[in-house]
C-alpha positions in Angstrom: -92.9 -41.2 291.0 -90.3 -38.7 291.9 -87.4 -37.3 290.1 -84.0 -35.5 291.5 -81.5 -33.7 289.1 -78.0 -32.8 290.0 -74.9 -31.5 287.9 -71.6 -32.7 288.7 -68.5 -30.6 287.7 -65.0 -31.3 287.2 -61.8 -29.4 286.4 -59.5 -31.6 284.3 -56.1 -31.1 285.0 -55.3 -33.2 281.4 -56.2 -33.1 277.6 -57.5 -36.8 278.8 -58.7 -38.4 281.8 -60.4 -41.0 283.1 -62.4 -40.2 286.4 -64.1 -42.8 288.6 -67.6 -41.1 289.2 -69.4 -44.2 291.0 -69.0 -42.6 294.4 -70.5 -39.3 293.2 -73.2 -41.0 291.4 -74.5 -43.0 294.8 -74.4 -39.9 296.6 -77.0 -38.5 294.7 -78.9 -41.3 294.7 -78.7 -40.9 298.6 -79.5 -37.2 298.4 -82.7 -38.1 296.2 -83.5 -40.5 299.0 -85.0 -42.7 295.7 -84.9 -46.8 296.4 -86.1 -47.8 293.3 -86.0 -46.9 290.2 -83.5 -45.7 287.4 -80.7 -43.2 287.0 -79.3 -41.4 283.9 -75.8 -39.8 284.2 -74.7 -38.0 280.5 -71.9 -36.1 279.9 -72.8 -32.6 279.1 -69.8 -31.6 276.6 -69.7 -33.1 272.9 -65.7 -33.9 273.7 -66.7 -35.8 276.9 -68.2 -39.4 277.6 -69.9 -41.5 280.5 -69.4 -44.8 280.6 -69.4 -48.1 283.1 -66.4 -50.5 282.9 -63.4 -51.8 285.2 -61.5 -49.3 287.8 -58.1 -50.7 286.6 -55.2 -48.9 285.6 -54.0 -51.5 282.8 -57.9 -51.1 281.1 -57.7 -47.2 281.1 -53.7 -47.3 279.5 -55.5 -49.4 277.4 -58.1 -47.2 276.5 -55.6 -44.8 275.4 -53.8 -46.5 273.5 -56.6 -47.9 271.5 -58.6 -44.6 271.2 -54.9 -42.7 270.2 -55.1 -45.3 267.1 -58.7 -44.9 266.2 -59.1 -41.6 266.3 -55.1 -39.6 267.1 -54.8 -36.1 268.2 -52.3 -35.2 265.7 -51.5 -34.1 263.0 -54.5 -31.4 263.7 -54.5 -31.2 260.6 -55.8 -34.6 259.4 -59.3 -33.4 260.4 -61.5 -30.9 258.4 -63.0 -30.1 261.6 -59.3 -28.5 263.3 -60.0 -24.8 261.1 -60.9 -22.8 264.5 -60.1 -25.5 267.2 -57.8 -28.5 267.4 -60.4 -30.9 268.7 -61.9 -33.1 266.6 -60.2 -36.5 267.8 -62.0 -35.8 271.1 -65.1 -35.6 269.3 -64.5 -39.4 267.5 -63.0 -40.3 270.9 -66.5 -39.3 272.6 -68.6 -41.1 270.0 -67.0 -44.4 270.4 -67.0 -44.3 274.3 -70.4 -43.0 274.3 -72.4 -40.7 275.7 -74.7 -41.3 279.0 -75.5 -45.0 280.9 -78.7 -45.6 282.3 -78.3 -47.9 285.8 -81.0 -49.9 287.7 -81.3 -48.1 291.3 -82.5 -51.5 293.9 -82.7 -50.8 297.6 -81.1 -47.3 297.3 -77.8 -48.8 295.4 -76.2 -48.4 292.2 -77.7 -52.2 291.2 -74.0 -53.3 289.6 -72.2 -56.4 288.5 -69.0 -56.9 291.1 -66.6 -54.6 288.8 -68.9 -52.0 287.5 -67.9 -48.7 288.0 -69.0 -44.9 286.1 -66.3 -43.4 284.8 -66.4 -39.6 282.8 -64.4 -39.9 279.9 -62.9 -36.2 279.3 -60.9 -36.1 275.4 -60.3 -32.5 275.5 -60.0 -31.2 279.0 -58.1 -28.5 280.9 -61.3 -26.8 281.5 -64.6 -27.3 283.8 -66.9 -29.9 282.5 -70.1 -30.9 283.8 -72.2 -34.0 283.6 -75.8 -34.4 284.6 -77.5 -36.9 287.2 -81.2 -37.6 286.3 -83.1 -40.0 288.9 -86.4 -41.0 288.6 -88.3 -43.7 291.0 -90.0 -43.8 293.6 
């Protein structure tokens, strides 16, 4: 068995965004030159998600507006956690969107349903971020 590791990084140009990684994701697979097996790809910032749904504009308004009413940016000061930054909604808006997704690797592809896609969820951007691509296979 074999393993590759790669960081990706991206400069948000928002507080929040919504970036289709997929492509990035299959070109390390490619680079790792693994055909089967299993890759990990975790955001690496606590105000920062990965996760796999739908590449449709409508789905990521929606996203918005549903994460805006679970968790809102403002007032900062509805959060004990806004004393020295004004960040906490990103942090609920992370936890709910999750982390990292593990993906099958079959034949050298991303082994997806016909609408899958990785997306990085950033909730408190304007900054570089980073995410990490762990394959392992064979």
């Amino acid at each position: 068995m074999r393993s590759y590791r790669k960081e990706l990084w991206f400069n948000t140009t928002q507080r929040r965004e919504l970036i289709n990684i997929t492509h990035d994701v299959q070109n390390c697979i490619d680079e790792s030159d693994i055909k089967e097996g299993f890759v990990l790809v975790n955001a690496m910032h606590i105000t920062a998600s990965v996760f796999i749904n739908d590449d449709e504009s409508g789905l990521h308004q929606d996203y918005e507006v549903w994460l805006e009413k679970l968790a809102p940016e403002k007032p900062h000061s509805q959060y004990k956690h806004n004393g020295y930054e004004d960040n906490a909604d990103a942090h609920m808006k992370r936890q709910i969107m999750g982390r990292e997704v593990v993906c099958a690797i079959t034949e050298g592809q991303l082994d997806f349903g016909p609408w899958e896609r990785i997306f990085y969820g950033e909730f408190d951007g304007k900054r570089r971020k980073r995410v990490l691509v762990k394959i392992i296979g064979e």
